[in-house]
N, C-alpha and C positions, 0 to 999 in steps of 0.2 A: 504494500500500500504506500504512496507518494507522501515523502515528509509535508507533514500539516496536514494530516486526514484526520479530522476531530477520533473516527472511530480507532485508530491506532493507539493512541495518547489516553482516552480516558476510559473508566472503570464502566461499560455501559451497560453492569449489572446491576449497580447503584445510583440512580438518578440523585442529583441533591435534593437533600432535602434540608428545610431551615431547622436551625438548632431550637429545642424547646424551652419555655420561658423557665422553667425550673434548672435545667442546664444554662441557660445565663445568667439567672439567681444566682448562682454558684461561682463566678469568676469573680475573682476579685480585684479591684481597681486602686489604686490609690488615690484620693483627694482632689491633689495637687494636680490632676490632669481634666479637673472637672472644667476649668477656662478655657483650656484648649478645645476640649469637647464643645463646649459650648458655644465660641466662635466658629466651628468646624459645622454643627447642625444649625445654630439658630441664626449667626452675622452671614456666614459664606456661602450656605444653601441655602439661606432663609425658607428649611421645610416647614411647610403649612399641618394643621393637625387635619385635614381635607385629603392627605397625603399620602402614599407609600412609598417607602424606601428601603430598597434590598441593597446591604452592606455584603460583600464578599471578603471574606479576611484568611489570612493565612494562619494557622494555630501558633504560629511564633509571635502573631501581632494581637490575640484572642485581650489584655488588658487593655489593651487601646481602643477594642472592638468594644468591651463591654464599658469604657465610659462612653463612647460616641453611642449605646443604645441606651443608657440612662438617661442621653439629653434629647434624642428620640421620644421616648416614655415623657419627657417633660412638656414636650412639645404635645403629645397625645396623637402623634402621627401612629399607622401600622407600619410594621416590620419585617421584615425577614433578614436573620443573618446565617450566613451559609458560609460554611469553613472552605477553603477552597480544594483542601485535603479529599474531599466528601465529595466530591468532582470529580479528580483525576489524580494520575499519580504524578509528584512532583520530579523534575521538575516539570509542569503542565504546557505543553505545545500547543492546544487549541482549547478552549471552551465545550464544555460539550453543550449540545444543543436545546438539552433539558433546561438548562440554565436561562436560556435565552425567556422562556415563559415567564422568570420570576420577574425578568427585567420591563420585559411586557405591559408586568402590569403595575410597574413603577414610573414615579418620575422623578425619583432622586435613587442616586446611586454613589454607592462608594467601592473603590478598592485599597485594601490595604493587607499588605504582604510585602515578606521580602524579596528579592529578586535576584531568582535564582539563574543558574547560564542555561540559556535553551528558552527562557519566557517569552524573552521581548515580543514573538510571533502573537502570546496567547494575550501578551497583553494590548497588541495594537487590534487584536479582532476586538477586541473590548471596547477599546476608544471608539473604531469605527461604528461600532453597533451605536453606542452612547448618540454620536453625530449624525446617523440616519433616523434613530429614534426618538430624538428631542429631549433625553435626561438630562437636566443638572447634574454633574457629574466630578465626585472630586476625585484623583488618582492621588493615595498616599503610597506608594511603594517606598518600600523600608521604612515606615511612620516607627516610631520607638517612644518611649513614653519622656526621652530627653527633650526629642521637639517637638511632644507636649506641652513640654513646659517652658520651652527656649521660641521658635518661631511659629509656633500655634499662639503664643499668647499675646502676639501684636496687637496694635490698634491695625484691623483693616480697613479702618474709613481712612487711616492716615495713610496707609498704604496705600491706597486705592488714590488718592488724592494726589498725592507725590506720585505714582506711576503716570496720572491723565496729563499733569504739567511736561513730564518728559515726553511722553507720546505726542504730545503736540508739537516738542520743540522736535523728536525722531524725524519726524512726517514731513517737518519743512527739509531737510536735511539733506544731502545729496553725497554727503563721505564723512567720514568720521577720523579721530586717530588717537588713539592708545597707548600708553606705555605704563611699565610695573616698577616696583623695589626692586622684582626679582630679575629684570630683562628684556619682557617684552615690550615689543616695539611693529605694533602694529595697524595698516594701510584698510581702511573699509569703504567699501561704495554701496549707493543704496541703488536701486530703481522703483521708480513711481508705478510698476504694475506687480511689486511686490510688497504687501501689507505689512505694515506693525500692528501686532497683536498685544493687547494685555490681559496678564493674569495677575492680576491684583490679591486675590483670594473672593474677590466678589462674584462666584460663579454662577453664567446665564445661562440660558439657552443656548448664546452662541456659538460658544468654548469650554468644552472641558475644561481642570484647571487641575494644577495642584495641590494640594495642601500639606505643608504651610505653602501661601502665595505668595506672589513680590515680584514679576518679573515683566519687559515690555521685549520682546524680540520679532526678528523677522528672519527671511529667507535673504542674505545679503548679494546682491551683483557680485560683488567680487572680495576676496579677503585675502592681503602679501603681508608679509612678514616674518616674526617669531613669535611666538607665544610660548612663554616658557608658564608650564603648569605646574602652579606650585601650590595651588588648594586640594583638587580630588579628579579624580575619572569617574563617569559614571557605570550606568547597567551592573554588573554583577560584580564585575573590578574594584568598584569602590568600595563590598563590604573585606575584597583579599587586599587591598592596599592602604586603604585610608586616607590618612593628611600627608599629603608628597612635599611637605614643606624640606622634608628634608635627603630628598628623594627624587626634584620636579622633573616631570618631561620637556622638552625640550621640541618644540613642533614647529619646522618649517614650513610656511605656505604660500604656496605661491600660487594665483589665479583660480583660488578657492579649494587648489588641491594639496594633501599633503606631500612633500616632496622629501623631508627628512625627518628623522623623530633619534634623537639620542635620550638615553635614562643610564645612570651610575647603577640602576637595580633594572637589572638585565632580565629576569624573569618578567617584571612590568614589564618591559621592551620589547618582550618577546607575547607576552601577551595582547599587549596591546596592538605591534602590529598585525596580528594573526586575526584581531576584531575590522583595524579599518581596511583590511583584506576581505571580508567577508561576498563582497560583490562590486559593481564598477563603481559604485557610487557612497561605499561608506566611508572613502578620503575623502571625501566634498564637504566643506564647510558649508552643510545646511540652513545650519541657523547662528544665528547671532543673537545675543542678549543682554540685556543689563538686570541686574537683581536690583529689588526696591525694595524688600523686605527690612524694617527699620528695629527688629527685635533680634536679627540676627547679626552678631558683631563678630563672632570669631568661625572659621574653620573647627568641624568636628568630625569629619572626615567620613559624611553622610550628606549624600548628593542629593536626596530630596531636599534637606534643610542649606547646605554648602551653596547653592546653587542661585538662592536667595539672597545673598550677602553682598552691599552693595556693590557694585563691579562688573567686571567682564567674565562671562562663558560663554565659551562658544560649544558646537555638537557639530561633530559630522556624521553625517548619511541623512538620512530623512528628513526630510525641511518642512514637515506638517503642509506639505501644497494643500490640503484644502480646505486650509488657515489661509495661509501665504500667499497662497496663487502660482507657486511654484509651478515647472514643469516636467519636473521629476522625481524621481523614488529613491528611496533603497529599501534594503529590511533591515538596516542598522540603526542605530541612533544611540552617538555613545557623548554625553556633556562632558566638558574640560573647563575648570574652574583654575582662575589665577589670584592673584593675592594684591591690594594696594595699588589698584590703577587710579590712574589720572586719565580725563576721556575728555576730546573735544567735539563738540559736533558742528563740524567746519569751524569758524575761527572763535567760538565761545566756549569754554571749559566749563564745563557740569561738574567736572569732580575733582579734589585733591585729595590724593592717599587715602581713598574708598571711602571719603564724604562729599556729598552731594554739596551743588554749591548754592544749587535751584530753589 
């Protein structure tokens, strides 16, 4: 059977089924992650108690699940949490199709799991569904109950506030340029039939988002330089390597492709270029970003939250075209976070040493 046949990957002896209120009685939460919960159901999805919302969680992330259904319960919305284990076997390649019912007849949804090598596939079918189906939709992969308590616990109006002021100033923009503490020194162009998108944490209709949120990015024309990564990598890599502060890769680019990559920690190196190998387009600097997230001050060496910090990340392979407007794919999509930039957008500075100037 051809890799990605949902019937290969999961158990389709065991259809999911949602876990019972007495078995989530029983998880226990700490406290302190009840604001995060609470921005994450009532600020960022603003679910209605008129509502359903099926939560998909991986059994590593089951504490984070059961305060985010506490403030479900608060709200008086109905439920379903569905372990993703109860799906398929990990790490999980497709969705299985049972699944899709629950979401059906939802219109808010969450995923929150770690991310395992081999997902990325199961989790872009996810988004896509999300986007053809109309859910508010938050993606926390790798959520941990730290940024809980660290970038879950933002003001996202303030967030959201500070991202709309840069998107306005992105949009007039036609190039950018960059540089770090650590190195980088890099050339960005925009085009006007490629969109900047924000994710603020305020999630619509029209974009999925992540949580925690903070960020305004696009599909860039073109990206030359060096970018030396010295925050994290993403997709799976980030939970085997962490903070590269002292570690960074080191990524030549040139006309948005990679052309060179050095690392003193060689397994990275070898890992990483075996990811932006994956197919012809996971060298391609897809997307471009700036983090707006104003609760995240340090590197923790968790790309959900890293990612957020105000600065530059860039990702290559998948440039969300139908966000962006893009005209191309990949089945990659790996984020590189750097540390301490300073950002012009054409001849005005936004930022000095990863504060905003706006």
């Amino acid at each position: 059977m051809p890799e990605g046949s949902p019937q290969s990957f999961f158990r389709a002896e065991v259809p999911p089924r949602p876990l019972s209120p007495s078995i989530i009685d029983r998880i226990a939460f700490s406290s302190d992650l009840m604001l995060g919960a609470f921005n994450a159901i009532q600020v960022c999805l603003k679910l209605r108690p008129d509502e359903h919302i099926t939560l998909l969680a991986g059994e590593e992330c089951m504490e984070v699940a059961a305060a985010l259904v506490n403030q479900v319960k608060e709200v008086g919305a109905s439920f379903s949490l569905i372990t993703l284990e109860s799906c398929c076997a990990r790490p999980c390649k497709a969705l299985p199709p049972a699944l899709f019912t629950f979401l059906r007849r939802s219109q808010v949804s969450i995923f929150a799991a770690a991310a395992l090598p081999g997902e990325l596939p199961m989790r872009m079918q996810l988004t896509r569904f999300v986007n053809e189906h109309g859910l508010r939709h938050a993606h926390m992969v790798n959520i941990t109950p730290q940024i809980m308590k660290e970038g879950m616990q933002a003001d996202f109006f303030e967030v959201d506030a500070l991202s709309t002021r840069l998107i306005e100033r992105a949009r007039r923009a036609t190039y950018l340029r960059a540089t770090s503490s650590g190195g980088s020194e890099l050339s960005v162009s925009f085009s006007p039939s490629l969109k900047w998108v924000k994710t603020s944490g305020m999630i619509t209709l029209e974009k999925w988002g992540n949580l925690p949120g903070g960020e305004i990015f696009t599909s860039p024309e073109r990206v030359d330089g060096l970018f030396v990564v010295d925050g994290v990598v993403g997709d799976f890599l980030c939970s085997k390597y962490g903070d590269l502060k002292n570690t960074p890769l080191f990524i030549e680019i040139e006309d948005s492709r990679i052309r060179k990559v050095d690392c003193h920690d060689k397994l990275l190196l070898k890992d990483f270029l075996e990811y932006i190998r994956s197919d012809e387009n996971s060298d391609r600097a897809g997307e471009f970003a700036i983090g707006t997230n104003l609760a995240v001050t340090r590197i923790i060496g968790n790309i959900l939250q890293d990612e957020k910090i105000p600065g530059v990340h860039i990702a290559f392979g998948n440039p969300y075209p139908e966000h962006t407007g893009a005209n191309w794919r990949s089945s990659t999509h790996i984020d590189c976070v750097g540390r301490d930039f300073d950002i012009w957008f054409e001849e005005e500075q936004i930022m000095r040493s990863g504060r905003f100037l706006i």
